[in-house]
C-alpha positions in Angstrom: -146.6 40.0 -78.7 -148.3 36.7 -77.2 -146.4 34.6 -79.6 -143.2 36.0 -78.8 -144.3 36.1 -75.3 -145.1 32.3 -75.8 -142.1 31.4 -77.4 -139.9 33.1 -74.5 -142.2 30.9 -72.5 -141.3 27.6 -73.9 -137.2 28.5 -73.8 -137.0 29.2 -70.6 -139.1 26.0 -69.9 -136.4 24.3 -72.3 -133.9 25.3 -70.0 -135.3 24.7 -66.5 -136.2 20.9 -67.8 -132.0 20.8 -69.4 -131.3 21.8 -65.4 -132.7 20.0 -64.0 -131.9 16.8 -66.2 -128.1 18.0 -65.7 -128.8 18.3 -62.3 -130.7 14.6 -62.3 -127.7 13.1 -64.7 -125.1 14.5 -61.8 -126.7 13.1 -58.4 -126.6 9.6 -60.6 -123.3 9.4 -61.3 -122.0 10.1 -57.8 -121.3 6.9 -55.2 -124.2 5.5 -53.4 -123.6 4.8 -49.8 -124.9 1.3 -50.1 -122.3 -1.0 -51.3 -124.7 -3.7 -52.6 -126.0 -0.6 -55.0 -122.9 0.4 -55.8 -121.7 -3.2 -57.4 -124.9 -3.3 -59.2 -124.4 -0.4 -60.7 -121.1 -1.4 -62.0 -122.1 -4.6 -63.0 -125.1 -3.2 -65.3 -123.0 -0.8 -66.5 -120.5 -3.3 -68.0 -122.4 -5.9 -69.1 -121.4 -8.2 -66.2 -118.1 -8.9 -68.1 -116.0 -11.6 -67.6 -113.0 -10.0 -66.8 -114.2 -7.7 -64.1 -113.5 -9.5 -60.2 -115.7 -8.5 -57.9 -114.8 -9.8 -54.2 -116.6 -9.0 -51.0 -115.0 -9.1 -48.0 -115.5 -7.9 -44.3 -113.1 -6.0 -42.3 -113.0 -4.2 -38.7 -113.8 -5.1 -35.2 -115.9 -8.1 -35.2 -115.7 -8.2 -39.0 -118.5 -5.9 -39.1 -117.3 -3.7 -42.0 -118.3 -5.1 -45.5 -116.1 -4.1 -48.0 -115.6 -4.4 -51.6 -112.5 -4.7 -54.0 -113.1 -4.5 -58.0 -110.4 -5.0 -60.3 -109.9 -5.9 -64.1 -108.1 -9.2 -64.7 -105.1 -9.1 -67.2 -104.6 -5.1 -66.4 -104.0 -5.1 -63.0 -101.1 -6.2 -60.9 -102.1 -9.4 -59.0 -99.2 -9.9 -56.8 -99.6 -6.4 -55.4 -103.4 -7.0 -54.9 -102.7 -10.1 -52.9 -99.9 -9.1 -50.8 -100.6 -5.2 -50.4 -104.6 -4.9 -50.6 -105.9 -8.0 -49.7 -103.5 -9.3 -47.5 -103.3 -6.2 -45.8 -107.4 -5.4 -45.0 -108.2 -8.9 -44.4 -104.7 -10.2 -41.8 -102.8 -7.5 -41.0 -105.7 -5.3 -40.4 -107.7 -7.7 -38.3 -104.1 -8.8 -36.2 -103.6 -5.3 -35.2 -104.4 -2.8 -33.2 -105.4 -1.0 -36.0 -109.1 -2.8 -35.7 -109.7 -0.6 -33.0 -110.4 2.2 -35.1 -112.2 0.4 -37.9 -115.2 1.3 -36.6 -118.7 1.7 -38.6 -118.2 5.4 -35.9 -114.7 6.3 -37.8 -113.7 8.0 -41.5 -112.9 4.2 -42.2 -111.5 6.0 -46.3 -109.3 8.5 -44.1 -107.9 5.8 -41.5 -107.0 3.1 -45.0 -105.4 5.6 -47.1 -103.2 7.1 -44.4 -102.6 3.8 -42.2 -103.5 0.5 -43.7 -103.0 0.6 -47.2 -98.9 0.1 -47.8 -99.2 0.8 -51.8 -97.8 3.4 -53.9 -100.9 6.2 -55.1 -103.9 6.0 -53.2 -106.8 8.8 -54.5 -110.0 9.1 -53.0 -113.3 9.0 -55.7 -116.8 10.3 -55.4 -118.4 9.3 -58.9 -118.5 7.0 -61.5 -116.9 8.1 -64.1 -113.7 8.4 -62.4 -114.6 4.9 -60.9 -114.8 3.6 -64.6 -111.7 5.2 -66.1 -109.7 3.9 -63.1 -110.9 0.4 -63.2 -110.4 -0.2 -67.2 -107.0 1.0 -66.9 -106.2 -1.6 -64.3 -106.7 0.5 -61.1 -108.1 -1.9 -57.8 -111.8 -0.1 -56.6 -112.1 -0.2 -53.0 -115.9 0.6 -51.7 -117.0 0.9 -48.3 -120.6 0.2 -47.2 -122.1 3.3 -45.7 -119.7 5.7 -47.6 -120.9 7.5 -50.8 -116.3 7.9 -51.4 -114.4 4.9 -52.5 -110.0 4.4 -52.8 -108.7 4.2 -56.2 -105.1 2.4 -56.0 -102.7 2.4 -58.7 -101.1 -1.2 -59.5 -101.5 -1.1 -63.0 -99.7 -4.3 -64.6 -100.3 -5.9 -68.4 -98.2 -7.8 -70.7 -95.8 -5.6 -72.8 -93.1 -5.2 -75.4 -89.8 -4.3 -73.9 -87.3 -1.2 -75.1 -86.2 -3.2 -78.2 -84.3 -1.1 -81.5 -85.9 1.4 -83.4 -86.9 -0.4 -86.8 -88.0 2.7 -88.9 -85.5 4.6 -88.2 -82.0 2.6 -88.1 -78.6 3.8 -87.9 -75.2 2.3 -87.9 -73.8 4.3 -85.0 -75.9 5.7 -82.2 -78.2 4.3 -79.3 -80.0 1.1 -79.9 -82.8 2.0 -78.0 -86.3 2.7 -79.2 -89.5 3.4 -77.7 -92.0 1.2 -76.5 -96.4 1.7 -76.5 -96.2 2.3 -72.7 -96.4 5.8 -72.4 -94.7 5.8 -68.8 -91.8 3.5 -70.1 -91.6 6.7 -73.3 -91.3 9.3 -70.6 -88.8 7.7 -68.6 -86.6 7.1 -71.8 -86.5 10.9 -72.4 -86.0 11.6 -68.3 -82.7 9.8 -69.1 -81.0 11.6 -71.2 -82.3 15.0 -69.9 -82.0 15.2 -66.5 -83.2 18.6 -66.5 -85.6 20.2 -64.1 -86.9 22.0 -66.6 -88.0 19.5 -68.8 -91.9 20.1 -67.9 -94.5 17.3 -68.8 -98.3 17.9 -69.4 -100.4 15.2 -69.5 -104.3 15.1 -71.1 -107.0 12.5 -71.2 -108.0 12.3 -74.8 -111.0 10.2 -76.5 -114.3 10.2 -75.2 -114.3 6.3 -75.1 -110.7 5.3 -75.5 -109.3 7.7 -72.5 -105.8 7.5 -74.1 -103.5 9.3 -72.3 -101.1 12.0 -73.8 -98.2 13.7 -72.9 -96.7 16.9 -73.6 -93.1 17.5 -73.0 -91.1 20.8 -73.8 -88.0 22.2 -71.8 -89.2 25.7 -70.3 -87.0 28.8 -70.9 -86.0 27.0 -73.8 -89.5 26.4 -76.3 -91.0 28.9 -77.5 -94.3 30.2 -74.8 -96.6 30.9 -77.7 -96.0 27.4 -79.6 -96.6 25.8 -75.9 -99.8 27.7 -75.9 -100.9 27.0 -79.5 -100.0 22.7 -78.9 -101.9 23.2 -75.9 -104.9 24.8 -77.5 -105.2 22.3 -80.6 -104.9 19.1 -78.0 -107.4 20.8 -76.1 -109.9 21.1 -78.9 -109.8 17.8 -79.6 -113.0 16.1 -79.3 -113.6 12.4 -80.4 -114.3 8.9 -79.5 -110.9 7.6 -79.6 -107.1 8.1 -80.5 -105.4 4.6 -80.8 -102.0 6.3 -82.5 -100.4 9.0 -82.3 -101.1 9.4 -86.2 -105.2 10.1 -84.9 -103.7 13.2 -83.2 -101.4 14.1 -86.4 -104.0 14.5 -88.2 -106.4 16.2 -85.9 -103.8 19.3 -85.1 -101.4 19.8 -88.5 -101.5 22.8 -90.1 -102.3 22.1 -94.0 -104.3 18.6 -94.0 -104.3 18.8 -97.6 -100.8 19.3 -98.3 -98.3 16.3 -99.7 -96.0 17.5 -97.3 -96.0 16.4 -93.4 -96.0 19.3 -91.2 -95.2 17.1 -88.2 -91.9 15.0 -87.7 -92.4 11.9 -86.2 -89.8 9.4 -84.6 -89.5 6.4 -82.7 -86.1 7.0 -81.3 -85.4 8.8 -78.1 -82.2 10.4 -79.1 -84.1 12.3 -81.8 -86.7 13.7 -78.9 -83.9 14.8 -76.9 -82.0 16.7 -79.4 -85.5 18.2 -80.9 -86.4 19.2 -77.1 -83.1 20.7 -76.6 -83.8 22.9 -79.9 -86.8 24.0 -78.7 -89.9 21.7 -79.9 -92.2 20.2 -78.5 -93.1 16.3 -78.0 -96.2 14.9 -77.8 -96.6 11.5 -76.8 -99.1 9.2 -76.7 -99.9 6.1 -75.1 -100.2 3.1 -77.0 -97.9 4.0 -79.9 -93.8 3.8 -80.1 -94.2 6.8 -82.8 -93.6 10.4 -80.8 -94.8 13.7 -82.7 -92.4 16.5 -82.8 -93.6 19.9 -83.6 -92.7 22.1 -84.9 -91.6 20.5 -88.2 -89.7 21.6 -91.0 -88.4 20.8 -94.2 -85.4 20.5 -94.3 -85.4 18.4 -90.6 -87.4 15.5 -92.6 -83.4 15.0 -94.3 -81.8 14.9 -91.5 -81.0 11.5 -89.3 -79.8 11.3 -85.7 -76.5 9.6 -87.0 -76.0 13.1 -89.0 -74.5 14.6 -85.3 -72.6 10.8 -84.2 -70.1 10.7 -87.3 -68.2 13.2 -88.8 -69.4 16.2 -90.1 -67.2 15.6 -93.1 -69.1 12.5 -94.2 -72.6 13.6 -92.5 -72.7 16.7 -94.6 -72.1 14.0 -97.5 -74.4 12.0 -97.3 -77.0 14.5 -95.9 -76.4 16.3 -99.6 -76.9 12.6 -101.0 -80.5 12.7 -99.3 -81.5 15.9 -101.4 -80.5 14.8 -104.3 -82.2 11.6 -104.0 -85.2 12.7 -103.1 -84.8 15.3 -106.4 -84.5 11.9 -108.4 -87.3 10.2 -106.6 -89.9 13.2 -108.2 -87.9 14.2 -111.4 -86.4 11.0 -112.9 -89.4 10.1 -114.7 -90.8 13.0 -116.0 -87.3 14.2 -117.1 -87.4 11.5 -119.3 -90.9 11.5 -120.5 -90.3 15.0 -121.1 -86.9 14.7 -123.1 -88.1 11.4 -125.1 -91.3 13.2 -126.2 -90.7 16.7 -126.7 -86.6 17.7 -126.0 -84.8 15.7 -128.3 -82.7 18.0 -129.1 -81.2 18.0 -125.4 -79.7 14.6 -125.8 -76.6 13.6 -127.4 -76.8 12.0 -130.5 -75.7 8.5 -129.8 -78.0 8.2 -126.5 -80.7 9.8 -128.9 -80.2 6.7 -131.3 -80.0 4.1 -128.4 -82.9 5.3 -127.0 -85.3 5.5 -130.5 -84.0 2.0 -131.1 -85.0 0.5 -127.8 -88.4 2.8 -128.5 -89.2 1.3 -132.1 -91.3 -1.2 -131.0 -92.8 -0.2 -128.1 -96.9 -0.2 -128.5 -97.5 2.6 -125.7 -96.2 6.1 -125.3 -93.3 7.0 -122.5 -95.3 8.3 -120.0 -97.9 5.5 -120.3 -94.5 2.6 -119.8 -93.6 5.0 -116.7 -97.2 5.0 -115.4 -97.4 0.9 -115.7 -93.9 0.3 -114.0 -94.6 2.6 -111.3 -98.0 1.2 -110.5 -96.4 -2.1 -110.8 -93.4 -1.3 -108.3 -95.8 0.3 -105.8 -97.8 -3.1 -106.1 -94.7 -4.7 -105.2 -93.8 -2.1 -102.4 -96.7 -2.9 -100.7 -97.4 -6.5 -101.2 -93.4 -7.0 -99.9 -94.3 -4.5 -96.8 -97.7 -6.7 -96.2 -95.7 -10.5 -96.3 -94.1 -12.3 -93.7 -90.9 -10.9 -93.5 -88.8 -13.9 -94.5 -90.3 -13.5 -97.5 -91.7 -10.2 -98.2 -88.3 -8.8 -99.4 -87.8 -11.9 -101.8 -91.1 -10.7 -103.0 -90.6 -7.9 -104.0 -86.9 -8.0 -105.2 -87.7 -11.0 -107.4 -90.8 -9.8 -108.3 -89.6 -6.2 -109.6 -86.9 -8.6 -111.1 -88.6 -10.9 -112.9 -91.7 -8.5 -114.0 -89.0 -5.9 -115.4 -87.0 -8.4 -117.6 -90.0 -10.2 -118.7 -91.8 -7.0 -119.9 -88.6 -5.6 -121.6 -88.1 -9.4 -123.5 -91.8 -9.1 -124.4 -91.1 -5.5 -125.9 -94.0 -4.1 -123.9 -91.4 -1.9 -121.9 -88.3 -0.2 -122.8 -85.3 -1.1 -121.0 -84.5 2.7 -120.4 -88.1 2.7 -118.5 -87.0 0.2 -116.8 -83.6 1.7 -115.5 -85.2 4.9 -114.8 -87.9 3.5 -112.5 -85.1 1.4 -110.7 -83.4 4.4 -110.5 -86.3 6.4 -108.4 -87.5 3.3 -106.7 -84.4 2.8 -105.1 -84.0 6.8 -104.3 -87.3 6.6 -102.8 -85.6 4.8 -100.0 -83.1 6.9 -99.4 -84.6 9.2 -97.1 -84.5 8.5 -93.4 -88.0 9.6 -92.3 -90.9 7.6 -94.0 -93.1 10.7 -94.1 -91.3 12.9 -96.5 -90.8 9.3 -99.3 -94.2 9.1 -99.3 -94.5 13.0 -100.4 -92.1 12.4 -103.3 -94.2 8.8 -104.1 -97.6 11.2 -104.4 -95.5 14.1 -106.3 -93.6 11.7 -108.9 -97.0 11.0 -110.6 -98.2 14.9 -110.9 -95.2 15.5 -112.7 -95.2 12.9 -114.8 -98.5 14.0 -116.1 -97.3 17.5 -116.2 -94.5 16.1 -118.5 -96.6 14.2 -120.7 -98.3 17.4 -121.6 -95.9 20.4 -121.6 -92.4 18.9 -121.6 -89.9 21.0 -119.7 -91.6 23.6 -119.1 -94.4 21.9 -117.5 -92.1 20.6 -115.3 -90.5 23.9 -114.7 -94.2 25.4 -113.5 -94.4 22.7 -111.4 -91.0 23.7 -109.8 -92.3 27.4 -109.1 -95.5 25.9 -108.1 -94.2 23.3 -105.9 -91.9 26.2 -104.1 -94.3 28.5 -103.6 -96.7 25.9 -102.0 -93.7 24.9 -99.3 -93.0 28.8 -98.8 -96.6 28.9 -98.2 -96.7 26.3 -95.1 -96.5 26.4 -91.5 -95.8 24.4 -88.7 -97.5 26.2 -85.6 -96.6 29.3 -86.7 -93.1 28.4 -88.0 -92.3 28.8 -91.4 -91.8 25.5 -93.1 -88.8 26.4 -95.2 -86.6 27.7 -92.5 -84.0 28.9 -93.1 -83.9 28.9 -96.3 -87.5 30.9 -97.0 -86.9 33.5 -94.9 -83.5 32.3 -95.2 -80.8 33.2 -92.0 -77.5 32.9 -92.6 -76.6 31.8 -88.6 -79.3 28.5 -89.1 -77.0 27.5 -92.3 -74.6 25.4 -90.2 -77.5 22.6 -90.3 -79.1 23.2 -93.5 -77.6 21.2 -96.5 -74.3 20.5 -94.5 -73.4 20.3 -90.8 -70.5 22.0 -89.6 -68.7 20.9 -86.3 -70.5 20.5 -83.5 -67.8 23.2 -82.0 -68.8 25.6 -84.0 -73.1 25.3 -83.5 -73.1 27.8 -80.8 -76.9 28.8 -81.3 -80.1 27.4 -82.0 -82.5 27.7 -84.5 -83.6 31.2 -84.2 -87.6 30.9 -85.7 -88.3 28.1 -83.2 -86.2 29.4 -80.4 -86.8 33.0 -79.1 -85.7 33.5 -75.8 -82.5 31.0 -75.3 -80.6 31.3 -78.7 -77.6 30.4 -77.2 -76.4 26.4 -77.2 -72.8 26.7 -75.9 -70.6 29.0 -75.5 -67.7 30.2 -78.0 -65.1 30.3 -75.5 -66.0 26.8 -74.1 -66.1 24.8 -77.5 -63.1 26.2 -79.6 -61.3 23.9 -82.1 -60.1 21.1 -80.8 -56.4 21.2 -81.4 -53.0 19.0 -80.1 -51.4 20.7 -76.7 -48.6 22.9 -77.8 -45.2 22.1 -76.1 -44.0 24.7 -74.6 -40.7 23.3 -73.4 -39.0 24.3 -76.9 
């Protein structure tokens, strides 16, 4: 009994001194009254930086007020701190009769955020750790000696890229626009095109160290409540130094981390955030990056480009089948080969059968071992043109997959049916319009060529089954990832493998959206047709 009676003992002791320390780590981070105390905090606290202005001035009726104005140099907006801060406590201030009540006797924070200061947000603070977060994003600090509360002013200014064109996603018809890293600039992109009061935008703090703001924006009555909730729970959760992409916060809130597939669409272009708010998702956005997560994700919209709904649905449908059956090449074409040139002879005609052995006699290494060395070899390429200057990263690697190719195929090392066929799939490979899903077919090409190597057709048949059962398997925040094919819905078919009219897409997709199915109304959007002349 003692030593239990001890050991209670010491844990409640534990958590008086944990208290108290809390309580200890609290009072220290709140605002001293002295201002002299107060910058010398700060100044410890960054390492007496450079970059960080610290000017004293006095203020009030015989100048008796001794304030202080910190700022960070290249983030905050210098004009407006000379013209609207400084300009205003040190002339206009001591000109007026406004000096009458700046007084050591008045609320001296109460009388310059109502009636001196003539800039935009104006927030009181009480600590230091809103003091730090504020000045480090380019906020002006504004002490007061005597007062344990400071102002925090928003003029944040820094050097930035413009709204210039999307580059990984390009179209030939549709807005030219693309987003920038400023997340305010990203917001008010979206605000354009939806002018909705509806449109409802969260915003966190995320990073322990980085502070990187993020925003989530959803249209409500339209998105789904519980896939609000669940984004809203996973952001929460996060807990890290720092995000400096939206791809940290990709990976910290998808659904299968180990899965080829991307269970979260990403995008650059603001058309494609509007029309995926409008169906329902959700954006998140993050400051820093022109990339915007969508979620929910599936399949089938990783096929699917924003120039799909600005031409025809004729040739969008086109193409869009195009897509699918690239991306089929891009993981089949070489292990449909390996397969039929080392176990399913008998499926090729007997001429092309002939062709191919003759081309093969002198090759030193097996099919799939050719397939393994020119892939290897073009993804070497890939990346080396991706990594050059781009006047000469795509001479790179055209000339260099040129030049390697015939060169291997003269010095019979290669096959030049190897050498067609790995074309063939590079060249699908770039077919897609979202980078995310040709990377899943780069990763899945090689498993089946191995597969092939081994069981021929029918390895690559298990892989098939396999490879279906593992999409039906997925989830995008609770949304199946092969809607609405697996389950399949016969009303979501209209923007599946084709797009019909947009007069006849009356609803929205039913698994994401719950409550407001309905897009426009039958009666409103019939066919369009010529006026019929009634006058005989």
């Amino acid at each position: 009994m003692g030593f239990f009676r001890k050991k209670s003992n010491s844990k409640m002791d534990s958590n008086s001194i944990s208290a108290s320390q809390m309580m200890e780590t609290s009072s220290a981070n709140e605002l001293k009254t002295n201002l002299q105390e107060n910058i010398q905090i700060i100044k410890d606290s960054l390492g007496k930086s450079s970059d960080i202005i610290i000017r004293e001035i006095r203020i009030g009726k015989e100048e008796a007020i001794k304030v202080g104005i910190i700022y960070t140099d290249g983030l905050t907006d210098t004009a407006s701190l000379q013209n609207f801060i400084l300009e205003t406590l040190m002339l206009d201030i001591n000109g007026t009769e406004l000096q009458k009540e700046l007084s050591p006797d008045q609320n001296l924070i109460g009388v310059l955020k109502d009636s001196a200061m003539t800039v935009g947000e104006i927030n009181e603070l009480t600590n230091f750790e809103v003091l730090f977060t504020g000045l480090l994003s380019g906020d002006t600090i504004i002490l007061i000696d005597g007062y344990a509360q400071g102002l925090i002013i928003s003029n944040r200014h820094w050097v930035e890229r413009g709204v210039t064109e999307a580059t990984a996603q390009v179209v030939v018809r549709g807005p030219r626009e693309g987003f920038s890293e400023n997340l305010r600039v990203n917001t008010a992109l979206v605000r354009r095109r939806l002018k909705d009061p509806n449109l409802w935008m969260e915003s966190k703090v995320i990073g322990k160290r980085t502070k990187t703001n993020v925003a989530m924006m959803y249209i409500n009555g339209i998105a789904n409540d519980k896939i609000v909730k669940e984004v809203r729970l996973r952001l929460d959760k996060i807990d890290i130094d720092g995000i400096l992409e939206s791809g940290n916060i990709e990976e910290l809130i998808q659904d299968a981390p180990y899965s080829p597939f991307p269970t979260i669409f990403n995008t650059e272009r603001p058309d494609a955030v509007a029309a995926a708010l409008l169906e329902g998702r959700i954006a998140i956005l993050v400051d820093g990056t022109p990339f915007v997560l969508i979620v929910p994700a599936l399949f089938i919209q990783f096929f699917q480009s924003s120039e799909d709904y600005y031409q025809r649905a004729d040739i969008s449908s086109l193409i869009r089948l195009l897509r699918f059956f690239s991306f089929a090449i891009t993981i089949l074409a070489p292990a449909l080969f390996i397969a039929i040139t080392t176990f399913n002879h008998a499926m090729l005609p007997t001429g092309l059968l002939i062709s191919l052995a003759a081309q093969r006699e002198g090759a030193p290494f097996p099919a799939f071992v050719e397939a393994i060395i020119m892939e290897v070899t073009f993804e070497i390429l890939r990346e080396a043109g991706l990594r050059m200057p781009r006047s000469i990263g795509s001479a790179i690697s055209v000339v260099g997959a040129f030049v390697i190719g015939t060169a291997a195929v003269e010095a019979g090392i290669i096959s030049a049916a190897m050498v067609i066929v790995v074309s063939i799939t590079a060249i699908s490979s770039f077919v897609s319009p979202t980078y995310n899903i040709a990377i899943s077919g780069r990763m899945l090409r090689f498993g089946f060529m191995a597969i092939a190597a081994s069981f021929g057709l029918l390895g690559i048949t298990i892989g098939l089954i396999a490879l279906l059962l593992h999409l039906c398997s997925l989830r995008s925040f609770g949304v199946p990832y092969m809607s609405s094919l697996a389950p399949f819905n016969l009303s979501d078919q209209k923007d599946t493998f084709i797009r019909l009219p947009i007069w006849k897409m009356f609803t929205r997709p039913r698994l994401i959206n719950q409550q407001n199915i309905v897009r426009q109304q039958e009666s409103a959007s019939a066919k369009p047709a010529p006026p019929k002349n009634e006058g005989g």
